[in-house]
PDB file of N, CA, C and O in Angstrom:
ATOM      1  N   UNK A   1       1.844  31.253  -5.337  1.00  0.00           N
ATOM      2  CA  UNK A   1       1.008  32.090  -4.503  1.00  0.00           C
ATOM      3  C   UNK A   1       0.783  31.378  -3.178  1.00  0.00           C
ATOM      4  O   UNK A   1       0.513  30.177  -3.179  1.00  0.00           O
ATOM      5  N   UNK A   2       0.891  32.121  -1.964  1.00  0.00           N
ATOM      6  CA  UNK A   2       0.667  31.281  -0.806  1.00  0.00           C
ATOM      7  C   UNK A   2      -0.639  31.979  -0.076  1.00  0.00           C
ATOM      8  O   UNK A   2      -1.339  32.987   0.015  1.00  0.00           O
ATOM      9  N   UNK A   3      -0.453  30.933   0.269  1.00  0.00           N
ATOM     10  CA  UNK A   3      -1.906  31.393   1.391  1.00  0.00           C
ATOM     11  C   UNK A   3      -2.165  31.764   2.833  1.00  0.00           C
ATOM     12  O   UNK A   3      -2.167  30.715   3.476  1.00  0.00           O
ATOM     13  N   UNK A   4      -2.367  32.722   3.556  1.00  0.00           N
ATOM     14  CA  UNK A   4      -1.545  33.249   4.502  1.00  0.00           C
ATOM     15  C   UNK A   4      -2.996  32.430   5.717  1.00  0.00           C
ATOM     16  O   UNK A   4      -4.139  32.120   5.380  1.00  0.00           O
ATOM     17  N   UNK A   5      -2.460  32.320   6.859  1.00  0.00           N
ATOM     18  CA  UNK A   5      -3.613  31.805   7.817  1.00  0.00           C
ATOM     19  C   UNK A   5      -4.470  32.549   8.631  1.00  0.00           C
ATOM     20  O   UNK A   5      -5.014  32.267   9.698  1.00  0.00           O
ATOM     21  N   UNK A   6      -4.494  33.726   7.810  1.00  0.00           N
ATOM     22  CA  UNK A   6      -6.103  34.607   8.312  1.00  0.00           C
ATOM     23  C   UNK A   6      -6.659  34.532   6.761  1.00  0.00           C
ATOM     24  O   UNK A   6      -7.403  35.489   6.546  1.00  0.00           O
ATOM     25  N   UNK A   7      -6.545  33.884   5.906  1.00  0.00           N
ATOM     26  CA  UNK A   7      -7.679  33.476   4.346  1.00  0.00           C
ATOM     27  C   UNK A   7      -8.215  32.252   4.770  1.00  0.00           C
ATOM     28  O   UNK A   7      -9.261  31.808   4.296  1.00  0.00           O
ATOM     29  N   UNK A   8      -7.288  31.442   5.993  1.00  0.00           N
ATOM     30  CA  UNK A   8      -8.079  29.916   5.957  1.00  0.00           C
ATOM     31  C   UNK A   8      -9.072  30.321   6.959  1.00  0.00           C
ATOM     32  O   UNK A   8      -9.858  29.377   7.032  1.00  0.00           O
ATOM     33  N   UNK A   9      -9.439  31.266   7.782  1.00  0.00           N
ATOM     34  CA  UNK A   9     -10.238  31.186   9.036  1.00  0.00           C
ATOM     35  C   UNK A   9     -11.297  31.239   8.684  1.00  0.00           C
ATOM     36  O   UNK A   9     -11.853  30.844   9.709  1.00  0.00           O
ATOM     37  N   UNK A  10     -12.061  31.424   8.011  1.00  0.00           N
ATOM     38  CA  UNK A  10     -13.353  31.071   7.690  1.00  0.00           C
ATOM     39  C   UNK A  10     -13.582  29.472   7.256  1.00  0.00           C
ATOM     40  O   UNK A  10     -14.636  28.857   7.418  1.00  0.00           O
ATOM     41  N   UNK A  11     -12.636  29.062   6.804  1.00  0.00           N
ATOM     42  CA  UNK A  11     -12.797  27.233   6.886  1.00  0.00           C
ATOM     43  C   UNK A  11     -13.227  26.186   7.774  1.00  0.00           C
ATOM     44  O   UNK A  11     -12.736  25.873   8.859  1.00  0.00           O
ATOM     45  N   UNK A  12     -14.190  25.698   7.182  1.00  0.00           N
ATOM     46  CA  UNK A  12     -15.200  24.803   7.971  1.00  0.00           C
ATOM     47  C   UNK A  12     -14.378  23.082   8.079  1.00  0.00           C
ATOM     48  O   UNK A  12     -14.402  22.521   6.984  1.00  0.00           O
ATOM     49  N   UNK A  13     -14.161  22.814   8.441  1.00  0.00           N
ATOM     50  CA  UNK A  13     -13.622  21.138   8.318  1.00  0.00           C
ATOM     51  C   UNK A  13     -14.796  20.178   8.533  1.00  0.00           C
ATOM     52  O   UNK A  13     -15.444  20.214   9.578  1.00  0.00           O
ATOM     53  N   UNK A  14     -15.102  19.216   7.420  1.00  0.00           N
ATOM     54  CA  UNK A  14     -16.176  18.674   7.506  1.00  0.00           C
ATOM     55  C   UNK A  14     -15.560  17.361   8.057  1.00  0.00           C
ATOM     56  O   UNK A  14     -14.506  16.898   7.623  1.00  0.00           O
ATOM     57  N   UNK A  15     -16.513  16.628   9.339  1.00  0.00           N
ATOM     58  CA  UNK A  15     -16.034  15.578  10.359  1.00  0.00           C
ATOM     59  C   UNK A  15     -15.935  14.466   9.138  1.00  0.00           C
ATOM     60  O   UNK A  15     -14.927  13.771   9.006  1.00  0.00           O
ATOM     61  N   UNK A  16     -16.739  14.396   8.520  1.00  0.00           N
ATOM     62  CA  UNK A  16     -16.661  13.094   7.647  1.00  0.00           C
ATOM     63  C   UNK A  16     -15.443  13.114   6.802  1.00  0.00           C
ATOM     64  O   UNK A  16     -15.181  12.063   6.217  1.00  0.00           O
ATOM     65  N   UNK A  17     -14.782  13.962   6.664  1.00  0.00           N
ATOM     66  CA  UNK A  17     -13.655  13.538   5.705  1.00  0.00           C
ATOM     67  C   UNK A  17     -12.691  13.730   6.296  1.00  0.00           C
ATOM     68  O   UNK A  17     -11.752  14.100   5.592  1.00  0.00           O
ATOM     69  N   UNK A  18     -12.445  13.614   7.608  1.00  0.00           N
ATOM     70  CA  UNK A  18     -11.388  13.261   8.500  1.00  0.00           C
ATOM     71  C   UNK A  18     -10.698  12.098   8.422  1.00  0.00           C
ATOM     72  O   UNK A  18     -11.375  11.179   8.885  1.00  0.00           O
ATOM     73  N   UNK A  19      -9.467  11.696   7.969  1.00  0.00           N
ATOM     74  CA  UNK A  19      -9.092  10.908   7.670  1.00  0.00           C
ATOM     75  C   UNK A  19      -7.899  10.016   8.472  1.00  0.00           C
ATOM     76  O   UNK A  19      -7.214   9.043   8.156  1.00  0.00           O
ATOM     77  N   UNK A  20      -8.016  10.877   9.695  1.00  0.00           N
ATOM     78  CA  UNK A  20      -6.856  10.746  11.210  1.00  0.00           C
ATOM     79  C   UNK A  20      -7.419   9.281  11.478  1.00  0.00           C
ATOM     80  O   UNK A  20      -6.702   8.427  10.956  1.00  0.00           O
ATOM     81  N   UNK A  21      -8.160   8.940  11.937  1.00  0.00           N
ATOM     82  CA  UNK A  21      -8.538   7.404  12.186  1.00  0.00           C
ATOM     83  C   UNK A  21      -7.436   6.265  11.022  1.00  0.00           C
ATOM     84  O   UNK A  21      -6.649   5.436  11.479  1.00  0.00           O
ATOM     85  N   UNK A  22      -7.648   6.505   9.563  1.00  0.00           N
ATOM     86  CA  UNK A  22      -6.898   5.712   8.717  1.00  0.00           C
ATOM     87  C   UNK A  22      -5.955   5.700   8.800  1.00  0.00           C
ATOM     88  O   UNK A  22      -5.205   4.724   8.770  1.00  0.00           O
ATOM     89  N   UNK A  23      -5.575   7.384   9.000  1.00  0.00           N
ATOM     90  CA  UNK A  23      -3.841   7.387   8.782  1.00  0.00           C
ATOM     91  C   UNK A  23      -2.866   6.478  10.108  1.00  0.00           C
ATOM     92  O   UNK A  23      -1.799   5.864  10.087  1.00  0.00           O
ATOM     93  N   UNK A  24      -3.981   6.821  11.289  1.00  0.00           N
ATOM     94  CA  UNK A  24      -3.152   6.064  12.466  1.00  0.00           C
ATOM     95  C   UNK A  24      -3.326   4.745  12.779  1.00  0.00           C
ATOM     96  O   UNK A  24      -3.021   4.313  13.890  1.00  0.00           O
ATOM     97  N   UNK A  25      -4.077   3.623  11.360  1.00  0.00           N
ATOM     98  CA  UNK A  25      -4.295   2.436  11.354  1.00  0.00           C
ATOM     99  C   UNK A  25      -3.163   2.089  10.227  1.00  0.00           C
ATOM    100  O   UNK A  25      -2.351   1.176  10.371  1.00  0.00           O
ATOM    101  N   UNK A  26      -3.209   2.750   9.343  1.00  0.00           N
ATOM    102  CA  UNK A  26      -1.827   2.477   8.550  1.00  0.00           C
ATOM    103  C   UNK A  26      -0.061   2.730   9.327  1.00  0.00           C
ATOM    104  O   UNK A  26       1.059   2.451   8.898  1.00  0.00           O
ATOM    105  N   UNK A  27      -0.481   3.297  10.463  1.00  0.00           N
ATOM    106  CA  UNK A  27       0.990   3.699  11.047  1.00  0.00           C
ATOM    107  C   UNK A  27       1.112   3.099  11.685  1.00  0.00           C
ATOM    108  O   UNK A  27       2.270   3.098  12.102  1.00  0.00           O
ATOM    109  N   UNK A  28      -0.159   1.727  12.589  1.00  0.00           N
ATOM    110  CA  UNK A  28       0.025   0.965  13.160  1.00  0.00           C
ATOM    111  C   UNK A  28       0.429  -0.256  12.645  1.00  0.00           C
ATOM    112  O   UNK A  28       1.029  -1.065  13.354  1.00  0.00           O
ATOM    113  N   UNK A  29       0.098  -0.522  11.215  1.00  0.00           N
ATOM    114  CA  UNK A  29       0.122  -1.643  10.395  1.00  0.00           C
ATOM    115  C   UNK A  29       1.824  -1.427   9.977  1.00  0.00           C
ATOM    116  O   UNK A  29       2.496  -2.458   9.949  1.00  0.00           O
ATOM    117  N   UNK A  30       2.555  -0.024   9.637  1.00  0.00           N
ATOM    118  CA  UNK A  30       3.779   0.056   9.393  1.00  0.00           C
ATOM    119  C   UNK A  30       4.794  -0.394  10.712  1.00  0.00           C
ATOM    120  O   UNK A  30       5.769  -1.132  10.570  1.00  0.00           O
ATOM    121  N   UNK A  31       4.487   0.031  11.641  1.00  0.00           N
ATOM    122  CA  UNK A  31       5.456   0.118  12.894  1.00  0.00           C
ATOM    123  C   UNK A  31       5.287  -1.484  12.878  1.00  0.00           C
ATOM    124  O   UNK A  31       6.310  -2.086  12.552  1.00  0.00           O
ATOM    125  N   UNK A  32       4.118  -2.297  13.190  1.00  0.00           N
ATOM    126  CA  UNK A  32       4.243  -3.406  13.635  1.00  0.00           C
ATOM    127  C   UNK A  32       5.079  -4.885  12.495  1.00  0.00           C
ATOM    128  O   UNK A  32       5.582  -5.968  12.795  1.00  0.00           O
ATOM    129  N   UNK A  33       4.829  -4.095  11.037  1.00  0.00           N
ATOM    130  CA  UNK A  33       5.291  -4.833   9.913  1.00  0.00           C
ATOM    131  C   UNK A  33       7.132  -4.802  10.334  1.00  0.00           C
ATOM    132  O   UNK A  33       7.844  -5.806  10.310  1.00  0.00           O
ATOM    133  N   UNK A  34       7.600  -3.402  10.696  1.00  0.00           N
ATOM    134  CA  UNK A  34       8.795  -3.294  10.749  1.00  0.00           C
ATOM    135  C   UNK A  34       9.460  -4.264  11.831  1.00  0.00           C
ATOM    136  O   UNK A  34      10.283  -5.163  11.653  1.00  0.00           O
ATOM    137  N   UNK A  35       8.694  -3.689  13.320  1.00  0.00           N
ATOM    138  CA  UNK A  35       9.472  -5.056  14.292  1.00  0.00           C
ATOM    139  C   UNK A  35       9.330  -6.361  13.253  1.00  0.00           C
ATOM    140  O   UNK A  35      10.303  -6.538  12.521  1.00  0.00           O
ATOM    141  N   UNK A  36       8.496  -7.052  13.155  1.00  0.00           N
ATOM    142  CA  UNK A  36       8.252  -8.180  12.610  1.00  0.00           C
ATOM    143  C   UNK A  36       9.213  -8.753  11.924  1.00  0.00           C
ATOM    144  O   UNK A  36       9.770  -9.845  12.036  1.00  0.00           O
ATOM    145  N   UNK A  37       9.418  -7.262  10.696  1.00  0.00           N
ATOM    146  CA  UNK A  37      10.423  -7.911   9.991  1.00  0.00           C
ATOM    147  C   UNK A  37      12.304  -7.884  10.637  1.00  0.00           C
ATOM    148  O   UNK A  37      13.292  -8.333  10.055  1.00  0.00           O
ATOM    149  N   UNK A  38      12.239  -7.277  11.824  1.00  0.00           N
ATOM    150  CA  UNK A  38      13.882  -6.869  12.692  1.00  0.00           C
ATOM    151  C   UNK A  38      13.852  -8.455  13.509  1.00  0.00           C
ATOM    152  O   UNK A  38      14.701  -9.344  13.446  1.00  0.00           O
ATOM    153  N   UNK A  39      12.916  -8.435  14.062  1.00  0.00           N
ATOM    154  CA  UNK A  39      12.675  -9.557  14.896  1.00  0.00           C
ATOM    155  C   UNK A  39      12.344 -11.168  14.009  1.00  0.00           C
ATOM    156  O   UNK A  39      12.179 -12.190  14.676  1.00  0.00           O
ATOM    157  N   UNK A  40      12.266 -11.206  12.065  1.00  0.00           N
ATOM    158  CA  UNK A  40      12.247 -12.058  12.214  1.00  0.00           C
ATOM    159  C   UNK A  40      13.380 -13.418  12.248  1.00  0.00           C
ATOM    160  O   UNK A  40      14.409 -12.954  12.739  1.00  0.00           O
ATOM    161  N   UNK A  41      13.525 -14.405  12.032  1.00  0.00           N
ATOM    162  CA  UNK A  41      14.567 -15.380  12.389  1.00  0.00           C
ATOM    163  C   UNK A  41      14.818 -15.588  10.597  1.00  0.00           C
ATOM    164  O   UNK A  41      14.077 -15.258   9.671  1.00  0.00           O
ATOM    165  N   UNK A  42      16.045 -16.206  10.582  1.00  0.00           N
ATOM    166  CA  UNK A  42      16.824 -16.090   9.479  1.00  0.00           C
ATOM    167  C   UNK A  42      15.860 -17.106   8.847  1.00  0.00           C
ATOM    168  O   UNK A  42      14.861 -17.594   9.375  1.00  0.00           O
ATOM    169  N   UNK A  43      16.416 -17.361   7.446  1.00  0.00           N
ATOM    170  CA  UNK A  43      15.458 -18.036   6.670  1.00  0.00           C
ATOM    171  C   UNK A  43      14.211 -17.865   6.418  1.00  0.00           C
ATOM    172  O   UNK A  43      13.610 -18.530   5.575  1.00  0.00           O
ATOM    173  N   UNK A  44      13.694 -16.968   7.113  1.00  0.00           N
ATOM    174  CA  UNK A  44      11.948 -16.668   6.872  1.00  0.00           C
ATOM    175  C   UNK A  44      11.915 -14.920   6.529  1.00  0.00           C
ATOM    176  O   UNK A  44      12.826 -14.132   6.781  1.00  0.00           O
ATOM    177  N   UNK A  45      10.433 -14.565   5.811  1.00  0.00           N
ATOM    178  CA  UNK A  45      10.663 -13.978   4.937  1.00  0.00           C
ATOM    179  C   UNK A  45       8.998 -13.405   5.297  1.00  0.00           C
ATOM    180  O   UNK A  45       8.155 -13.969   5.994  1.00  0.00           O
ATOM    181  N   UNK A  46       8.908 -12.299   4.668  1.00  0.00           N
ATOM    182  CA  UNK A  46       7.553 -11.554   5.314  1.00  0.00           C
ATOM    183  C   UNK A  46       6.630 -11.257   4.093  1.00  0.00           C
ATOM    184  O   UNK A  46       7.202 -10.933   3.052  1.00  0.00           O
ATOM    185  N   UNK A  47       5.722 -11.305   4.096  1.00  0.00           N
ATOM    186  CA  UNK A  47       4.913 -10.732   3.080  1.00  0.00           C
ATOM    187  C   UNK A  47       3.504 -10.337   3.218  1.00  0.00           C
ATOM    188  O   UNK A  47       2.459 -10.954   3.421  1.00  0.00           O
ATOM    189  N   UNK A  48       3.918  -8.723   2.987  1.00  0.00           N
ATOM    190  CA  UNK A  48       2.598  -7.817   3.211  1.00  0.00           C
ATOM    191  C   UNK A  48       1.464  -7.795   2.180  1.00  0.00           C
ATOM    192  O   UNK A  48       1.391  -7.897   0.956  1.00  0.00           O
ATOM    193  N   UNK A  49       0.571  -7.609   3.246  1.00  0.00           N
ATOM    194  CA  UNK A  49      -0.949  -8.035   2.386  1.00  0.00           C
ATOM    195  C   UNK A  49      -1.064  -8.560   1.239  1.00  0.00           C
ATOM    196  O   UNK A  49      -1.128  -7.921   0.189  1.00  0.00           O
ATOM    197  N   UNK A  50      -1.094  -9.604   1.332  1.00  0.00           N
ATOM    198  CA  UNK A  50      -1.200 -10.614   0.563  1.00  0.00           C
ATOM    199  C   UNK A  50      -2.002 -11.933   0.822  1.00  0.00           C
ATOM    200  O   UNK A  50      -2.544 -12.372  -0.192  1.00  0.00           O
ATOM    201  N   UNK A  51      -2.186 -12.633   1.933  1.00  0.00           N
ATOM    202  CA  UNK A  51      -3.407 -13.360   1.874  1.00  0.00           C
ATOM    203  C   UNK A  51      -4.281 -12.550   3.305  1.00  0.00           C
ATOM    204  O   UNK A  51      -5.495 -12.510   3.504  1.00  0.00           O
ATOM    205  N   UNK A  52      -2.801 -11.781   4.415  1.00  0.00           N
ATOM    206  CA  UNK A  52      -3.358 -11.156   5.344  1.00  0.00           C
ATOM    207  C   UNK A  52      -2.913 -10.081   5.562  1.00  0.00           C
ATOM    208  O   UNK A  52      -2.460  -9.612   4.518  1.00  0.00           O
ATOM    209  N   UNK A  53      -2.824  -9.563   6.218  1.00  0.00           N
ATOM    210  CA  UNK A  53      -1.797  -7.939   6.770  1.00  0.00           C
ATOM    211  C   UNK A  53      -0.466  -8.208   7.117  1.00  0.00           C
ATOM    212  O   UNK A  53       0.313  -7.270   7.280  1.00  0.00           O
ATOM    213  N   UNK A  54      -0.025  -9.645   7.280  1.00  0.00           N
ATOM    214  CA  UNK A  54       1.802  -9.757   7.735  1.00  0.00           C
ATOM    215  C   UNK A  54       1.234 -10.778   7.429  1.00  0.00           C
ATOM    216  O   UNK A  54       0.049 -10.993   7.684  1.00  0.00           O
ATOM    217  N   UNK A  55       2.264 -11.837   6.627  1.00  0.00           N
ATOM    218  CA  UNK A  55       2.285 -13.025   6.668  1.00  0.00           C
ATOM    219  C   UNK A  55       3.705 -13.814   6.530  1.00  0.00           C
ATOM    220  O   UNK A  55       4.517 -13.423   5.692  1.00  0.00           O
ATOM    221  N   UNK A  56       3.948 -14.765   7.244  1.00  0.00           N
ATOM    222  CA  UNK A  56       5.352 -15.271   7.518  1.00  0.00           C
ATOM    223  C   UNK A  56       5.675 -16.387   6.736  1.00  0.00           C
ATOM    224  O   UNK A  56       4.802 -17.253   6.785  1.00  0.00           O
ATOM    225  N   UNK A  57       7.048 -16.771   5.730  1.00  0.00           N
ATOM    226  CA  UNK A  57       6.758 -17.916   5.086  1.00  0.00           C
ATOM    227  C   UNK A  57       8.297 -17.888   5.596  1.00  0.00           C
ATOM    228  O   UNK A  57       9.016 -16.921   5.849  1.00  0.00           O
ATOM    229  N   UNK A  58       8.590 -19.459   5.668  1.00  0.00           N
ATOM    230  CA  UNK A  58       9.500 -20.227   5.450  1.00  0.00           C
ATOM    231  C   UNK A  58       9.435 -21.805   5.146  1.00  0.00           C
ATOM    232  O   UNK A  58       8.333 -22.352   5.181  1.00  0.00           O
ATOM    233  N   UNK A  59      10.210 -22.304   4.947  1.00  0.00           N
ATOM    234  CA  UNK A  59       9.900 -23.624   3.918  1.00  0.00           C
ATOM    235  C   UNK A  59      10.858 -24.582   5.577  1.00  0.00           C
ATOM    236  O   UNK A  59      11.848 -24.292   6.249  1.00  0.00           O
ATOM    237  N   UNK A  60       9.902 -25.686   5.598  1.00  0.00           N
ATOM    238  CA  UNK A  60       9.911 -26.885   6.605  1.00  0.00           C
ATOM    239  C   UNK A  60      11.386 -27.216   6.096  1.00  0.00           C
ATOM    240  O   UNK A  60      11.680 -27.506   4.936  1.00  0.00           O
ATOM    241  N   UNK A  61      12.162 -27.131   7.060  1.00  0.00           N
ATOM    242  CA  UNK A  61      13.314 -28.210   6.847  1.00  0.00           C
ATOM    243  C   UNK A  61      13.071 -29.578   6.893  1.00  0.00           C
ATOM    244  O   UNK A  61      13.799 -30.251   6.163  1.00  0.00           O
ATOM    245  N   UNK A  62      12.258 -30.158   7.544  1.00  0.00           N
ATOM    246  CA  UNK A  62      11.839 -31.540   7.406  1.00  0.00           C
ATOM    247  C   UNK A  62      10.877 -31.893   6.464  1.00  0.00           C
ATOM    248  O   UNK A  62      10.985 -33.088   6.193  1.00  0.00           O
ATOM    249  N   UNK A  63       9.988 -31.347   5.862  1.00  0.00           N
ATOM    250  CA  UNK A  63       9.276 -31.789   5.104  1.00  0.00           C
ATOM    251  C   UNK A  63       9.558 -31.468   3.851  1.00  0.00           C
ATOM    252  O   UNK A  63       9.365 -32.288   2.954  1.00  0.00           O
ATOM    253  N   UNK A  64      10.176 -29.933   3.540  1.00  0.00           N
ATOM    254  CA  UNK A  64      10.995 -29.267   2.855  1.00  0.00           C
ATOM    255  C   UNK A  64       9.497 -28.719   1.687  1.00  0.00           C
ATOM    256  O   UNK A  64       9.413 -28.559   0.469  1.00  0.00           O
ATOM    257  N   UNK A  65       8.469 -28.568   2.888  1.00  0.00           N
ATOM    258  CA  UNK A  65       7.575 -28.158   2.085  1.00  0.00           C
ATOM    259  C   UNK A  65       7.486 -26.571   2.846  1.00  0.00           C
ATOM    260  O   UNK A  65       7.985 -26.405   3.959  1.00  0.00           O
ATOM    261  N   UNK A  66       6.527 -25.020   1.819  1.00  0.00           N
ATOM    262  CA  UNK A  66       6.605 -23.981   2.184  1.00  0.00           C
ATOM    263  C   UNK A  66       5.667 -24.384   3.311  1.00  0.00           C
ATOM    264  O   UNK A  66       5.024 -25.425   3.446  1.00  0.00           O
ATOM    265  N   UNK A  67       5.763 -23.068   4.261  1.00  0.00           N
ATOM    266  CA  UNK A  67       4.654 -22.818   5.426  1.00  0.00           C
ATOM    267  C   UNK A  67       4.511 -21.176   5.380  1.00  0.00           C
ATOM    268  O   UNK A  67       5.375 -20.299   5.404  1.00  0.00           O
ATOM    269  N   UNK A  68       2.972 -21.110   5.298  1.00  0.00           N
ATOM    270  CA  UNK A  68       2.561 -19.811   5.864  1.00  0.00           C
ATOM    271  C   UNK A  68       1.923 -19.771   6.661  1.00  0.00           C
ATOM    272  O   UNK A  68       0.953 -20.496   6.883  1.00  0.00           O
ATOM    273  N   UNK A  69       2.548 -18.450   7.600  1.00  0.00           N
ATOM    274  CA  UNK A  69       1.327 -18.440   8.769  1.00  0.00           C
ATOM    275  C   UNK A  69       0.999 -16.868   8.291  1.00  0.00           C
ATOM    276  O   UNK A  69       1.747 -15.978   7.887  1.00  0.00           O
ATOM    277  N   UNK A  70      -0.296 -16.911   8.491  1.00  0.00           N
ATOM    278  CA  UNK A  70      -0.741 -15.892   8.463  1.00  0.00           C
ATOM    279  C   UNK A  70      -1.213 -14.780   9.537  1.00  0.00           C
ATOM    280  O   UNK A  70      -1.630 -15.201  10.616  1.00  0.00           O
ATOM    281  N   UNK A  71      -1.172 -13.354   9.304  1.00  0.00           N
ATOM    282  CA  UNK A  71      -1.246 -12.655  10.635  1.00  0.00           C
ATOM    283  C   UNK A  71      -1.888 -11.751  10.279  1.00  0.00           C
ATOM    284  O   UNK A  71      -1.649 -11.062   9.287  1.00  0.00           O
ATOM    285  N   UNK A  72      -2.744 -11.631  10.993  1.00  0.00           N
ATOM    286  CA  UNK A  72      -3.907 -10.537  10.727  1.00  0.00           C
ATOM    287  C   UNK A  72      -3.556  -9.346  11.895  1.00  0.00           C
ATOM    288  O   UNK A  72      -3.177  -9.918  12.917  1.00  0.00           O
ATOM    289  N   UNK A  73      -3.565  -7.813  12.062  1.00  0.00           N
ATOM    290  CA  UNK A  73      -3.329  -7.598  12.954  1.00  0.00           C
ATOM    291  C   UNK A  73      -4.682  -6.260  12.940  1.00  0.00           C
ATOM    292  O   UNK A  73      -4.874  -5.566  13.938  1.00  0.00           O
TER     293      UNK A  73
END
């Protein structure tokens, strides 16, 4: 059954459950995860939310210990 768009016109949209603010903080958190991960350098490796919102690990060639940096965005 569909619903034709003179049944929705009496519909009220309540401001509080607007959810456009989140959705365009999650689309900012996607777009910027993606460069991140095009742009990052070989050997290193990305990992989403997990201690932050992007976080970068690769392991010290000289110390040959891991490194994270973390990125909050």
């Amino acid at each position: 059954m569909s619903t034709s768009c003179t049944e929705l016109d009496g519909f009220q949209a309540d401001p509080r459950r607007d959810a456009s603010a989140a959705i365009r903080g999650f689309y900012f958190q996607i777009v910027n995860t993606v460069v991140r991960w095009l742009e990052l350098p070989l050997g290193h490796a990305l990992i989403c939310e997990s201690g932050e919102d992007i976080d970068e690990v690769f392991r010290d060639v000289e110390s040959a210990s891991l490194t994270r940096i973390l990125g909050q965005l």
